[in-house]
N, C-alpha and C positions, 0 to 999 in steps of 0.2 A: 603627371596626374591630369588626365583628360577630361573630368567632370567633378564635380563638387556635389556629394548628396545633398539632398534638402535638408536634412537635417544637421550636417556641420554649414550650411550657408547658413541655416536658421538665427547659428550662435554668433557667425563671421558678422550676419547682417543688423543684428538684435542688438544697437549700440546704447539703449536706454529704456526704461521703464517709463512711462510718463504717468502720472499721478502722485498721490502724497502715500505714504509708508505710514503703515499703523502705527502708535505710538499710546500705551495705556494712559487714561488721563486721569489725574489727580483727583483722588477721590474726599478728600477734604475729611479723612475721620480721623478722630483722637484715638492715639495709643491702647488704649484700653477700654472695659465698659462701665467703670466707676463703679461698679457692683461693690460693696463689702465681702468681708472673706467669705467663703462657705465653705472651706476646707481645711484643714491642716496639715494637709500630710500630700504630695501632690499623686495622682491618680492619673492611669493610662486607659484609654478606651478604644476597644478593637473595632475595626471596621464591620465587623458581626457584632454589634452591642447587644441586639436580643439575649445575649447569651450569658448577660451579667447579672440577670437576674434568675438564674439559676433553676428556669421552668423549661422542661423539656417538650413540654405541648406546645408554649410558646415559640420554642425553636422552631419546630418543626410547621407549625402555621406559617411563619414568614417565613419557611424555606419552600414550599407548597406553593405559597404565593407568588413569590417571586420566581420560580418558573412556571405559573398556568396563570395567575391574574393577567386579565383580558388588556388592562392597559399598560400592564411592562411588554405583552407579545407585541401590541402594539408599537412601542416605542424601538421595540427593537426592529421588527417590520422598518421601521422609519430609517434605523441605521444601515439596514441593508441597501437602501433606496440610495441613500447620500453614497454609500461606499459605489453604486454600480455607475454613478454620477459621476464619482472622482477619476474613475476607471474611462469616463468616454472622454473627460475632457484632459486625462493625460494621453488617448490615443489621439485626440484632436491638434496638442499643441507638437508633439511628438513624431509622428508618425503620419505620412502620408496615404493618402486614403487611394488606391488600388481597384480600379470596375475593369472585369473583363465585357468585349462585346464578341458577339457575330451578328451576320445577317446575309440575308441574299435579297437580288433584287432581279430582276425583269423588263427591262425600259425598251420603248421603240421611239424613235425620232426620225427625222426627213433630212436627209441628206441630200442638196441637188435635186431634190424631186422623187426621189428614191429612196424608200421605206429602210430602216436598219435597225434590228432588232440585236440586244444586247444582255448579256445577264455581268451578275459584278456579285463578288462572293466574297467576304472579308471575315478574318479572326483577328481580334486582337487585345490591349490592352492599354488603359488610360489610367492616369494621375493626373492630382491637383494639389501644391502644398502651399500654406500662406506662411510664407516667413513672417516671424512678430520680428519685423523691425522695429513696433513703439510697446512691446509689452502687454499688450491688451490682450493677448491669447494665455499669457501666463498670469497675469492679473483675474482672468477670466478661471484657471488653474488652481489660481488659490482661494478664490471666492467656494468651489466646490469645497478643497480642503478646508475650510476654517467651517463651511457649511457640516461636514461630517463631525468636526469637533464638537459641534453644539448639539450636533443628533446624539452624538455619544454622551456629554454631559444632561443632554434633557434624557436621554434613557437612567442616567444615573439619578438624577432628580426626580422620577416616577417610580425607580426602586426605590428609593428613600424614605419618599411619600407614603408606599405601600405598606411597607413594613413599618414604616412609624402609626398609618393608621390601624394596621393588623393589632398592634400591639396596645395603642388604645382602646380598643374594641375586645381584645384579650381581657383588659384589666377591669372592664366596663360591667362584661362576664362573669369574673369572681367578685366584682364587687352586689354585684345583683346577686352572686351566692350566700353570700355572706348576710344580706339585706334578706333574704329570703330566711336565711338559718337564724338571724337576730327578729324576726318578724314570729315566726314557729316557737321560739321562747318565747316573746311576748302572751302571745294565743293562749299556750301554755300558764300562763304566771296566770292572766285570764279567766283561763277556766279553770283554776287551782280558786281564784276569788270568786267566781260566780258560786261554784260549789259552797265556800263557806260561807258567803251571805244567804244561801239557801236554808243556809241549814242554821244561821242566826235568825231569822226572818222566822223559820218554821217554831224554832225556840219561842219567840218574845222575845229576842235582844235587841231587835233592829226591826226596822220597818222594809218596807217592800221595796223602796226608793236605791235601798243599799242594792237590792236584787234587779232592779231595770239597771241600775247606772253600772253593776258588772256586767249584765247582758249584752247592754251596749259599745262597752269596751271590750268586752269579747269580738261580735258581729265585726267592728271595724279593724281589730287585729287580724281578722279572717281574711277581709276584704283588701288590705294592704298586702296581706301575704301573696293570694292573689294577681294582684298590679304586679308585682315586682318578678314573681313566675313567668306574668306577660312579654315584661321587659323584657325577659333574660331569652325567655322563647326570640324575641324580636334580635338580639343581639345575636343570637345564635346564626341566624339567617344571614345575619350581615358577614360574620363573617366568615359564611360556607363561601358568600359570593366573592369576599375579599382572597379570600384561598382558593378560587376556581375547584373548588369539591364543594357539589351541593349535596350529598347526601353524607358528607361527616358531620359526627358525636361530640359532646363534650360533656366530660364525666364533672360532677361537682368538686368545686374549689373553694380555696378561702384567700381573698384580698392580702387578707393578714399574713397569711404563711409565705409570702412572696418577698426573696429577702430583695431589700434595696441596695441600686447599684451605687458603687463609691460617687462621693459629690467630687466639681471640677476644683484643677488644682486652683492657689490663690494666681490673680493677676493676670487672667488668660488677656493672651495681646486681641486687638483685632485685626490682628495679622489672617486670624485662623479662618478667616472667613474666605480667604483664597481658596480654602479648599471645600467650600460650598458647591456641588453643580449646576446650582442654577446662576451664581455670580460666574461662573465660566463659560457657563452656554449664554451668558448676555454678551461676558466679554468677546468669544469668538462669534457671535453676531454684530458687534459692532469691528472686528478687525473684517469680517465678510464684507460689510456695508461699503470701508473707508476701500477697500481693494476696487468695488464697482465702482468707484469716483475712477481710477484707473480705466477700467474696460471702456467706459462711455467717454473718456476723453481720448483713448486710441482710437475711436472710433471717426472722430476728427481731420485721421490724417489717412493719407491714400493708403491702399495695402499693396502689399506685393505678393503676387501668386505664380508658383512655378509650374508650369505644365508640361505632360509629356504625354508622346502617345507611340505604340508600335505593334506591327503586326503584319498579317498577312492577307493580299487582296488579289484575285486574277478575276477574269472573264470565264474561267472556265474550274471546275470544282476540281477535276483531276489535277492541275496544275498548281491547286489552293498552297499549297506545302515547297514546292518550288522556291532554290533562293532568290529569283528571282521575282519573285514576287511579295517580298518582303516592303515595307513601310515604316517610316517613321517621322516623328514631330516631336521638335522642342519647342517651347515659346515661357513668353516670362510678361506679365501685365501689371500695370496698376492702376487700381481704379480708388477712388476717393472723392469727396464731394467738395464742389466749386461753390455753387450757390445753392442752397439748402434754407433758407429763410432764417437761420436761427435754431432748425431742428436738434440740430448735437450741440450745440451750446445749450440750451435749455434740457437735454436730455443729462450732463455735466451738472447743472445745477440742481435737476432731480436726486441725482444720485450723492449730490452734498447736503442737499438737505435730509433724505435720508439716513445717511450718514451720522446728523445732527440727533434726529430721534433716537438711532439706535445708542448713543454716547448721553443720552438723558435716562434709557430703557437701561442701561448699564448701572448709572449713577443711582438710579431709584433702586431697584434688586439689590446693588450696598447697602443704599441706607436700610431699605427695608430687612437686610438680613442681619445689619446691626442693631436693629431694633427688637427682632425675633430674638436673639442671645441675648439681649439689655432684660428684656421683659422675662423668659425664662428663667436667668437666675435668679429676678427678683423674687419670681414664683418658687423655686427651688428651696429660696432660702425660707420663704415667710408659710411657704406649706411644710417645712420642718419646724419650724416654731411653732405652728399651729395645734399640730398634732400634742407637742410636749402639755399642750393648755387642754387640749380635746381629754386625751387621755386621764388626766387628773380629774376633769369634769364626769366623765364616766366613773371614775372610781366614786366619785359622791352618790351620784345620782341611784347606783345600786345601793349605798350604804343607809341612802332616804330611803328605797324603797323596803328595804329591810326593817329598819324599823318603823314603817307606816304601817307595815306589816302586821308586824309585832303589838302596836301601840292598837289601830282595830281591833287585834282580837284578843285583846284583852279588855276592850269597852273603852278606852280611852282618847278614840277619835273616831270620827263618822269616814266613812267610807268613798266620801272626797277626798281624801289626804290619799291615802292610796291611791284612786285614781289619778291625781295629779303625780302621784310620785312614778306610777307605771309610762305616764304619758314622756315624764321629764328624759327616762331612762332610756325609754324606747327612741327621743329625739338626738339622746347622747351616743345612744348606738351608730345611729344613721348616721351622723354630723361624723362620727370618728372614722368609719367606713368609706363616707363618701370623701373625707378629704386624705385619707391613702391611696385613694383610688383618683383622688385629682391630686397628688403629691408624684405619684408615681408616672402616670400623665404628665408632668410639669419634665420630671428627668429625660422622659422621651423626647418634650418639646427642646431641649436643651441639646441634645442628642443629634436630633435633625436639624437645630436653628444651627451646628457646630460644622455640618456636613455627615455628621455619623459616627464621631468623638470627637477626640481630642488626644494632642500625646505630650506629657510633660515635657518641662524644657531639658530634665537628667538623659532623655533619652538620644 
Protein backbone atom coordinates (compact mmCIF):
# COMPACT_ATOMS: atom_id res chain seq x y z
CA UNK A 1 0.00 0.00 0.00
CA UNK A 2 1.85 3.03 -1.27
CA UNK A 3 -0.39 5.87 0.16
CA UNK A 4 -3.05 6.19 2.62
CA UNK A 5 -6.26 8.31 1.39
CA UNK A 6 -7.14 11.27 3.63
CA UNK A 7 -9.99 9.95 4.48
CA UNK A 8 -8.82 6.38 6.25
CA UNK A 9 -5.75 8.68 7.73
CA UNK A 10 -8.69 10.79 8.87
CA UNK A 11 -9.97 7.69 11.18
CA UNK A 12 -6.04 6.23 11.61
CA UNK A 13 -5.19 9.84 12.99
CA UNK A 14 -8.66 10.96 14.77
CA UNK A 15 -7.57 9.31 18.24
CA UNK A 16 -10.18 11.57 20.30
CA UNK A 17 -12.85 13.88 20.60
CA UNK A 18 -12.07 16.70 22.93
CA UNK A 19 -15.00 18.35 24.58
CA UNK A 20 -17.99 17.11 26.98
CA UNK A 21 -20.68 14.58 25.24
CA UNK A 22 -24.39 15.66 25.70
CA UNK A 23 -26.02 14.35 28.52
CA UNK A 24 -30.11 15.29 29.01
CA UNK A 25 -30.21 16.89 32.40
CA UNK A 26 -32.58 16.27 34.98
CA UNK A 27 -35.41 18.05 34.69
CA UNK A 28 -36.78 17.91 38.36
CA UNK A 29 -40.83 17.27 37.55
CA UNK A 30 -43.22 15.11 39.36
CA UNK A 31 -44.71 11.90 38.01
CA UNK A 32 -47.78 13.24 37.12
CA UNK A 33 -49.99 16.63 36.90
CA UNK A 34 -52.02 16.09 40.07
CA UNK A 35 -55.14 16.88 38.01
CA UNK A 36 -58.31 14.98 39.42
CA UNK A 37 -59.91 12.36 37.03
CA UNK A 38 -61.66 13.64 34.09
CA UNK A 39 -62.16 10.40 32.44
CA UNK A 40 -63.33 7.09 32.91
CA UNK A 41 -62.67 5.06 30.47
CA UNK A 42 -58.94 5.73 28.93
CA UNK A 43 -58.99 7.64 25.34
CA UNK A 44 -56.51 7.51 22.30
CA UNK A 45 -55.93 10.65 20.24
CA UNK A 46 -54.56 10.77 16.75
CA UNK A 47 -51.97 12.74 15.51
CA UNK A 48 -54.85 14.55 13.09
CA UNK A 49 -56.97 15.48 16.33
CA UNK A 50 -58.94 18.05 14.13
CA UNK A 51 -60.70 15.06 13.25
CA UNK A 52 -62.45 14.11 16.46
CA UNK A 53 -64.58 16.42 16.44
CA UNK A 54 -66.23 15.16 13.60
CA UNK A 55 -66.53 18.61 11.32
CA UNK A 56 -65.49 18.21 7.95
CA UNK A 57 -64.99 22.18 7.18
CA UNK A 58 -62.79 22.04 10.16
CA UNK A 59 -60.70 19.20 8.53
CA UNK A 60 -60.32 20.51 5.72
CA UNK A 61 -59.32 24.37 7.09
CA UNK A 62 -56.26 22.85 9.04
CA UNK A 63 -55.44 20.78 6.09
CA UNK A 64 -55.37 24.13 3.78
CA UNK A 65 -53.50 25.49 6.31
CA UNK A 66 -50.89 23.58 6.94
CA UNK A 67 -49.81 23.37 3.45
CA UNK A 68 -50.26 27.17 2.22
CA UNK A 69 -49.99 29.13 5.88
CA UNK A 70 -47.20 31.48 5.33
CA UNK A 71 -45.47 30.45 8.54
CA UNK A 72 -45.38 26.44 8.21
CA UNK A 73 -43.83 27.45 4.40
CA UNK A 74 -41.68 29.28 6.28
CA UNK A 75 -40.56 26.84 8.85
CA UNK A 76 -40.07 24.44 6.35
CA UNK A 77 -37.86 26.88 4.08
CA UNK A 78 -35.82 26.75 7.45
CA UNK A 79 -35.59 22.85 7.19
CA UNK A 80 -34.37 22.87 3.90
CA UNK A 81 -31.64 25.46 5.03
CA UNK A 82 -30.36 23.28 8.09
CA UNK A 83 -30.53 20.03 5.65
CA UNK A 84 -28.21 21.79 2.75
CA UNK A 85 -25.90 22.76 5.95
CA UNK A 86 -25.65 19.27 7.09
CA UNK A 87 -24.83 18.31 3.47
CA UNK A 88 -21.52 20.81 3.32
CA UNK A 89 -20.37 20.08 6.64
CA UNK A 90 -20.50 16.21 5.92
CA UNK A 91 -18.68 17.03 2.55
CA UNK A 92 -16.18 19.26 4.79
CA UNK A 93 -15.40 16.47 7.44
CA UNK A 94 -15.53 13.78 4.69
CA UNK A 95 -14.24 14.40 1.70
CA UNK A 96 -11.52 16.29 0.37
CA UNK A 97 -11.99 19.37 -1.54
CA UNK A 98 -10.45 19.11 -5.24
CA UNK A 99 -9.65 22.72 -7.48
CA UNK A 100 -8.45 22.26 -10.88
CA UNK A 101 -6.05 25.12 -12.21
CA UNK A 102 -4.38 26.30 -15.75
CA UNK A 103 -2.65 29.08 -16.62
CA UNK A 104 0.03 30.45 -19.07
CA UNK A 105 2.43 33.00 -18.46
CA UNK A 106 5.10 35.11 -20.48
CA UNK A 107 8.23 36.21 -18.47
CA UNK A 108 11.50 37.94 -19.86
CA UNK A 109 14.53 38.20 -17.46
CA UNK A 110 18.44 39.00 -18.07
CA UNK A 111 20.61 36.46 -18.16
CA UNK A 112 24.54 37.43 -18.39
CA UNK A 113 23.43 40.59 -19.85
CA UNK A 114 21.30 38.86 -22.34
CA UNK A 115 17.66 39.31 -22.57
CA UNK A 116 15.59 35.60 -22.36
CA UNK A 117 12.12 35.43 -23.05
CA UNK A 118 10.10 32.40 -21.66
CA UNK A 119 6.53 31.22 -21.61
CA UNK A 120 5.49 28.34 -18.93
CA UNK A 121 2.06 26.61 -19.53
CA UNK A 122 0.56 24.38 -16.80
CA UNK A 123 -2.75 22.06 -16.15
CA UNK A 124 -3.37 20.73 -13.22
CA UNK A 125 -4.96 19.67 -9.88
CA UNK A 126 -4.89 20.63 -6.06
CA UNK A 127 -6.17 19.27 -2.76
CA UNK A 128 -6.32 20.12 0.79
CA UNK A 129 -7.63 17.69 3.68
CA UNK A 130 -7.66 18.55 7.53
CA UNK A 131 -7.67 15.34 9.33
CA UNK A 132 -9.71 15.90 12.81
CA UNK A 133 -7.24 14.58 14.89
CA UNK A 134 -9.17 16.41 18.03
CA UNK A 135 -12.77 16.17 16.82
CA UNK A 136 -13.57 19.50 16.18
CA UNK A 137 -14.65 18.97 12.53
CA UNK A 138 -17.05 16.15 13.70
CA UNK A 139 -18.18 18.12 16.66
CA UNK A 140 -18.56 20.89 14.17
CA UNK A 141 -20.83 17.84 12.23
CA UNK A 142 -23.04 17.30 14.76
CA UNK A 143 -23.69 20.76 15.85
CA UNK A 144 -25.32 20.95 12.06
CA UNK A 145 -27.11 17.58 12.67
CA UNK A 146 -28.73 18.35 16.03
CA UNK A 147 -29.18 21.99 14.29
CA UNK A 148 -31.54 20.23 11.55
CA UNK A 149 -33.25 18.49 14.52
CA UNK A 150 -34.62 21.49 15.97
CA UNK A 151 -35.45 23.10 12.43
CA UNK A 152 -37.51 19.89 12.09
CA UNK A 153 -39.11 19.95 15.66
CA UNK A 154 -39.67 23.98 15.36
CA UNK A 155 -41.48 23.23 11.85
CA UNK A 156 -43.41 20.75 13.93
CA UNK A 157 -44.31 23.15 16.61
CA UNK A 158 -45.51 26.04 13.98
CA UNK A 159 -47.80 23.12 12.55
CA UNK A 160 -49.11 22.57 15.77
CA UNK A 161 -49.55 26.04 16.50
CA UNK A 162 -51.44 26.52 13.21
CA UNK A 163 -53.87 24.12 13.32
CA UNK A 164 -54.48 24.59 17.01
CA UNK A 165 -55.05 28.29 16.19
CA UNK A 166 -57.17 27.44 12.98
CA UNK A 167 -59.29 25.49 15.15
CA UNK A 168 -59.79 28.10 17.75
CA UNK A 169 -60.75 30.54 15.29
CA UNK A 170 -63.11 27.68 13.69
CA UNK A 171 -65.11 27.47 16.94
CA UNK A 172 -64.81 31.24 17.54
CA UNK A 173 -66.92 31.24 14.04
CA UNK A 174 -69.84 29.02 15.21
CA UNK A 175 -69.78 30.35 18.23
CA UNK A 176 -70.62 33.89 16.80
CA UNK A 177 -73.14 31.81 14.80
CA UNK A 178 -74.92 30.75 17.19
CA UNK A 179 -74.70 34.23 19.21
CA UNK A 180 -75.94 35.63 16.00
CA UNK A 181 -78.98 32.95 15.80
CA UNK A 182 -79.70 33.38 19.86
CA UNK A 183 -79.52 37.27 19.25
CA UNK A 184 -82.46 36.99 16.05
CA UNK A 185 -84.61 35.23 18.70
CA UNK A 186 -84.13 37.54 21.12
CA UNK A 187 -85.17 40.55 18.44
CA UNK A 188 -87.79 38.29 17.73
CA UNK A 189 -89.41 37.66 21.32
CA UNK A 190 -88.83 41.71 21.12
CA UNK A 191 -90.87 42.56 18.64
CA UNK A 192 -93.46 39.78 19.51
CA UNK A 193 -93.47 42.34 23.01
CA UNK A 194 -93.27 45.76 21.40
CA UNK A 195 -96.47 44.67 19.19
CA UNK A 196 -98.42 43.68 22.35
CA UNK A 197 -97.61 46.61 24.42
CA UNK A 198 -98.92 48.39 21.36
CA UNK A 199 -101.66 47.24 21.28
CA UNK A 200 -102.23 47.37 25.31
CA UNK A 201 -101.28 50.89 25.40
CA UNK A 202 -103.65 51.56 22.24
CA UNK A 203 -106.40 49.49 24.71
CA UNK A 204 -106.04 51.48 28.14
CA UNK A 205 -104.36 48.58 29.66
CA UNK A 206 -100.90 49.98 30.10
CA UNK A 207 -99.34 53.16 29.74
CA UNK A 208 -96.80 54.24 27.06
CA UNK A 209 -93.81 53.43 29.40
CA UNK A 210 -94.62 49.57 28.60
CA UNK A 211 -94.20 50.70 24.68
CA UNK A 212 -90.71 52.89 25.09
CA UNK A 213 -89.24 50.04 27.41
CA UNK A 214 -90.07 47.38 24.49
CA UNK A 215 -88.91 49.74 21.97
CA UNK A 216 -85.89 49.77 23.50
CA UNK A 217 -85.21 46.32 24.10
CA UNK A 218 -86.03 45.78 20.77
CA UNK A 219 -83.24 48.67 19.25
CA UNK A 220 -80.64 46.99 21.54
CA UNK A 221 -81.50 43.33 20.48
CA UNK A 222 -80.90 44.87 16.76
CA UNK A 223 -77.82 46.35 17.62
CA UNK A 224 -76.22 43.18 19.44
CA UNK A 225 -77.26 41.17 16.56
CA UNK A 226 -75.24 43.40 14.58
CA UNK A 227 -71.82 43.42 16.78
CA UNK A 228 -71.83 39.86 16.64
CA UNK A 229 -72.39 39.76 12.41
CA UNK A 230 -69.10 42.06 12.97
CA UNK A 231 -67.33 39.76 14.81
CA UNK A 232 -68.12 36.87 12.85
CA UNK A 233 -67.28 38.92 9.59
CA UNK A 234 -63.91 39.67 11.48
CA UNK A 235 -63.29 36.00 12.44
CA UNK A 236 -63.95 35.18 9.01
CA UNK A 237 -60.97 37.11 7.75
CA UNK A 238 -58.80 35.64 10.22
CA UNK A 239 -59.11 32.73 9.18
CA UNK A 240 -58.86 32.94 5.27
CA UNK A 241 -55.31 34.35 6.40
CA UNK A 242 -54.75 31.40 8.75
CA UNK A 243 -55.58 28.93 5.74
CA UNK A 244 -53.69 30.91 3.02
CA UNK A 245 -57.13 31.24 0.83
CA UNK A 246 -58.44 34.55 1.09
CA UNK A 247 -61.32 34.48 -0.88
CA UNK A 248 -62.90 31.24 1.03
CA UNK A 249 -66.67 31.08 2.45
CA UNK A 250 -68.05 29.77 5.44
CA UNK A 251 -71.60 28.64 5.29
CA UNK A 252 -73.58 29.00 8.91
CA UNK A 253 -72.89 26.69 11.90
CA UNK A 254 -73.88 26.02 15.28
CA UNK A 255 -71.16 25.80 18.43
CA UNK A 256 -73.65 23.26 19.73
CA UNK A 257 -73.97 20.73 16.92
CA UNK A 258 -69.99 20.18 17.32
CA UNK A 259 -69.76 16.83 19.03
CA UNK A 260 -66.97 16.87 21.84
CA UNK A 261 -63.75 15.02 21.58
CA UNK A 262 -63.30 12.11 24.25
CA UNK A 263 -61.65 13.65 27.55
CA UNK A 264 -57.74 12.37 28.44
CA UNK A 265 -57.32 9.06 30.08
CA UNK A 266 -56.97 9.18 34.23
CA UNK A 267 -53.23 9.67 35.29
CA UNK A 268 -51.40 11.00 32.19
CA UNK A 269 -47.63 10.77 33.25
CA UNK A 270 -45.54 13.77 32.54
CA UNK A 271 -43.58 11.61 30.69
CA UNK A 272 -45.78 12.66 27.56
CA UNK A 273 -44.38 15.90 27.28
CA UNK A 274 -41.30 14.19 25.51
CA UNK A 275 -43.24 14.37 22.87
CA UNK A 276 -43.93 18.00 22.69
CA UNK A 277 -41.71 19.75 19.58
CA UNK A 278 -40.85 22.58 21.08
CA UNK A 279 -39.34 20.50 24.44
CA UNK A 280 -37.26 18.70 21.52
CA UNK A 281 -36.32 21.50 19.45
CA UNK A 282 -34.95 23.04 23.06
CA UNK A 283 -33.41 19.82 23.83
CA UNK A 284 -31.60 19.54 20.42
CA UNK A 285 -30.45 23.11 20.77
CA UNK A 286 -28.96 22.57 23.90
CA UNK A 287 -27.14 19.11 22.57
CA UNK A 288 -25.99 21.73 19.46
CA UNK A 289 -24.83 24.21 22.04
CA UNK A 290 -22.88 21.43 24.52
CA UNK A 291 -21.08 19.89 20.92
CA UNK A 292 -19.70 23.83 20.17
CA UNK A 293 -17.86 23.54 23.59
CA UNK A 294 -16.18 20.73 21.52
CA UNK A 295 -15.31 22.79 18.12
CA UNK A 296 -13.99 25.88 20.08
CA UNK A 297 -11.80 23.67 22.23
CA UNK A 298 -10.28 21.74 19.08
CA UNK A 299 -9.66 24.87 17.99
CA UNK A 300 -6.89 25.01 20.61
CA UNK A 301 -4.78 22.58 19.20
CA UNK A 302 -2.63 22.55 15.98
CA UNK A 303 -4.41 20.99 13.00
CA UNK A 304 -3.01 18.93 10.49
CA UNK A 305 -3.64 19.32 6.72
CA UNK A 306 -2.79 17.13 3.80
CA UNK A 307 -1.86 18.53 0.49
CA UNK A 308 -1.30 17.54 -2.77
CA UNK A 309 -0.92 18.66 -6.12
CA UNK A 310 -0.27 17.29 -9.81
CA UNK A 311 -0.29 17.94 -13.32
CA UNK A 312 1.18 19.16 -16.26
CA UNK A 313 3.66 22.15 -17.06
CA UNK A 314 6.13 22.77 -20.28
CA UNK A 315 7.69 25.89 -21.96
CA UNK A 316 5.95 25.26 -24.93
CA UNK A 317 1.87 24.37 -25.42
CA UNK A 318 2.61 21.71 -27.94
CA UNK A 319 4.54 19.63 -25.44
CA UNK A 320 1.79 20.61 -22.69
CA UNK A 321 0.45 16.71 -22.68
CA UNK A 322 4.02 15.12 -22.95
CA UNK A 323 4.96 12.55 -20.08
CA UNK A 324 7.36 14.42 -19.64
CA UNK A 325 6.25 16.99 -18.59
CA UNK A 326 4.23 15.90 -15.87
CA UNK A 327 4.38 17.39 -11.90
CA UNK A 328 3.64 16.68 -8.74
CA UNK A 329 3.59 17.62 -4.72
CA UNK A 330 2.79 15.94 -1.62
CA UNK A 331 3.15 17.87 1.64
CA UNK A 332 1.46 17.63 5.02
CA UNK A 333 1.37 20.88 7.78
CA UNK A 334 0.48 21.93 11.06
CA UNK A 335 -0.46 24.92 12.10
CA UNK A 336 -2.01 25.94 15.46
CA UNK A 337 -1.46 28.70 17.94
CA UNK A 338 1.47 29.32 20.28
CA UNK A 339 0.71 32.61 21.85
CA UNK A 340 -2.89 33.97 21.19
CA UNK A 341 -3.55 36.11 24.37
CA UNK A 342 -6.20 33.93 25.79
CA UNK A 343 -8.27 34.21 22.47
CA UNK A 344 -9.52 30.23 22.44
CA UNK A 345 -9.58 29.89 25.77
CA UNK A 346 -12.10 32.58 26.14
CA UNK A 347 -13.73 31.56 22.85
CA UNK A 348 -14.11 27.86 25.22
CA UNK A 349 -15.77 29.55 27.75
CA UNK A 350 -18.13 31.44 25.43
CA UNK A 351 -19.36 28.37 24.11
CA UNK A 352 -19.86 26.94 27.90
CA UNK A 353 -21.60 29.64 28.89
CA UNK A 354 -23.66 29.29 26.08
CA UNK A 355 -24.14 26.09 26.53
CA UNK A 356 -25.40 27.20 30.13
CA UNK A 357 -28.41 29.23 28.74
CA UNK A 358 -29.31 26.82 26.15
CA UNK A 359 -29.65 23.88 29.40
CA UNK A 360 -31.88 26.79 31.42
CA UNK A 361 -33.89 27.58 27.71
CA UNK A 362 -34.44 23.61 27.82
CA UNK A 363 -35.47 23.65 31.62
CA UNK A 364 -37.97 26.67 31.21
CA UNK A 365 -39.86 25.06 27.81
CA UNK A 366 -40.42 21.82 30.54
CA UNK A 367 -41.61 23.70 32.94
CA UNK A 368 -43.52 25.82 30.91
CA UNK A 369 -45.03 22.86 29.04
CA UNK A 370 -45.95 21.21 32.40
CA UNK A 371 -47.78 24.02 33.14
CA UNK A 372 -49.66 24.46 29.61
CA UNK A 373 -51.13 20.55 30.39
CA UNK A 374 -51.53 21.33 34.45
CA UNK A 375 -53.70 24.52 33.41
CA UNK A 376 -55.57 22.75 30.44
CA UNK A 377 -57.10 20.11 32.41
CA UNK A 378 -57.93 22.20 34.96
CA UNK A 379 -59.91 24.08 32.28
CA UNK A 380 -61.06 20.89 30.75
CA UNK A 381 -62.58 19.71 33.68
CA UNK A 382 -64.10 22.83 35.27
CA UNK A 383 -65.55 23.96 31.70
CA UNK A 384 -67.34 20.71 31.80
CA UNK A 385 -68.74 21.32 35.14
CA UNK A 386 -69.57 24.58 34.10
CA UNK A 387 -71.72 23.86 31.41
CA UNK A 388 -73.70 21.00 33.47
CA UNK A 389 -74.72 24.57 35.85
CA UNK A 390 -75.04 26.84 32.53
CA UNK A 391 -77.42 24.50 30.99
CA UNK A 392 -79.93 24.19 33.90
CA UNK A 393 -79.73 28.07 34.26
CA UNK A 394 -80.93 28.30 30.73
CA UNK A 395 -83.63 26.01 31.18
CA UNK A 396 -85.06 28.55 34.05
CA UNK A 397 -84.45 31.53 32.56
CA UNK A 398 -86.73 30.52 29.45
CA UNK A 399 -89.30 29.09 31.87
CA UNK A 400 -89.16 32.91 33.66
CA UNK A 401 -89.63 34.25 30.61
CA UNK A 402 -92.53 32.37 29.77
CA UNK A 403 -94.31 33.03 32.39
CA UNK A 404 -93.56 36.88 32.65
CA UNK A 405 -95.12 36.35 29.65
CA UNK A 406 -98.07 35.05 30.47
CA UNK A 407 -98.39 36.94 33.95
CA UNK A 408 -98.24 40.67 31.63
CA UNK A 409 -100.71 39.70 29.54
CA UNK A 410 -103.04 38.89 31.53
CA UNK A 411 -102.50 42.34 33.66
CA UNK A 412 -100.70 40.77 36.40
CA UNK A 413 -97.32 42.30 36.20
CA UNK A 414 -95.81 45.60 34.57
CA UNK A 415 -93.75 44.97 31.67
CA UNK A 416 -90.54 45.21 33.75
CA UNK A 417 -90.64 41.62 34.70
CA UNK A 418 -90.55 40.64 31.26
CA UNK A 419 -87.91 42.82 30.41
CA UNK A 420 -85.78 41.60 32.94
CA UNK A 421 -86.92 38.12 32.20
CA UNK A 422 -85.89 38.71 28.31
CA UNK A 423 -82.67 40.33 29.46
CA UNK A 424 -81.82 37.24 32.04
CA UNK A 425 -82.50 34.72 29.02
CA UNK A 426 -80.62 36.39 26.44
CA UNK A 427 -77.50 36.58 29.22
CA UNK A 428 -77.99 32.71 29.74
CA UNK A 429 -77.93 32.06 26.01
CA UNK A 430 -74.64 33.88 25.64
CA UNK A 431 -72.95 32.48 28.97
CA UNK A 432 -73.79 28.77 27.64
CA UNK A 433 -72.64 29.49 24.06
CA UNK A 434 -69.60 31.29 24.99
CA UNK A 435 -68.48 28.55 27.43
CA UNK A 436 -68.82 25.56 24.68
CA UNK A 437 -66.94 27.54 22.72
CA UNK A 438 -64.32 28.28 25.60
CA UNK A 439 -64.81 24.37 26.78
CA UNK A 440 -63.96 23.38 23.40
CA UNK A 441 -61.04 25.81 23.06
CA UNK A 442 -59.71 24.43 26.57
CA UNK A 443 -59.58 20.45 24.61
CA UNK A 444 -57.50 22.14 21.91
CA UNK A 445 -55.48 23.76 24.53
CA UNK A 446 -54.89 20.30 26.01
CA UNK A 447 -54.27 18.90 22.62
CA UNK A 448 -51.41 21.10 21.90
CA UNK A 449 -50.07 21.57 25.55
CA UNK A 450 -49.90 17.22 24.95
CA UNK A 451 -47.91 17.66 21.50
CA UNK A 452 -51.19 16.74 19.49
CA UNK A 453 -52.72 13.85 21.76
CA UNK A 454 -52.05 11.41 23.62
CA UNK A 455 -52.05 7.42 23.56
CA UNK A 456 -53.39 5.25 26.46
CA UNK A 457 -51.16 3.21 28.35
CA UNK A 458 -53.43 -0.29 26.70
CA UNK A 459 -51.83 0.71 23.59
Amino acid sequence: MRFLPPLAASFLLAACMVGPDYQRPETGLPGGFGEATVATTPASVPHDWWTLYGDATLSGLVESGLAHNTDVLAAIARVEEAEAALREANATLFFPLVQGNGGASRSRTQVQGEPSTANTFSLGLSTSFEVDVWGRLRRAELVTRRNLAASEYGRDTVALTVAATIARAYFALRSLDSQVAASEAILRATEESLTIAQKRSNAGISSELDVYQAGGARTAASAQTKEFRRQRAAIAHQLAVLVGCLDVSFDTGRVEGLPLPPLPPEGLPSSLLERRPDVRQAEAQLDAATQRIGVARGAQFPALTLTASAGLQSGELSSLFNSSAGVFSLGAGLLGPILDGGRYAARTEQAQAQAKQAEAQYLRTVQNAFRDVADALSNVRLGADAEVDLVEHLDQTRAALRLAGLRYQQGYSAYLEVLDAQRSLNDAQLAFIRNRQAYLSYTVDLMNALGGGWESAAR
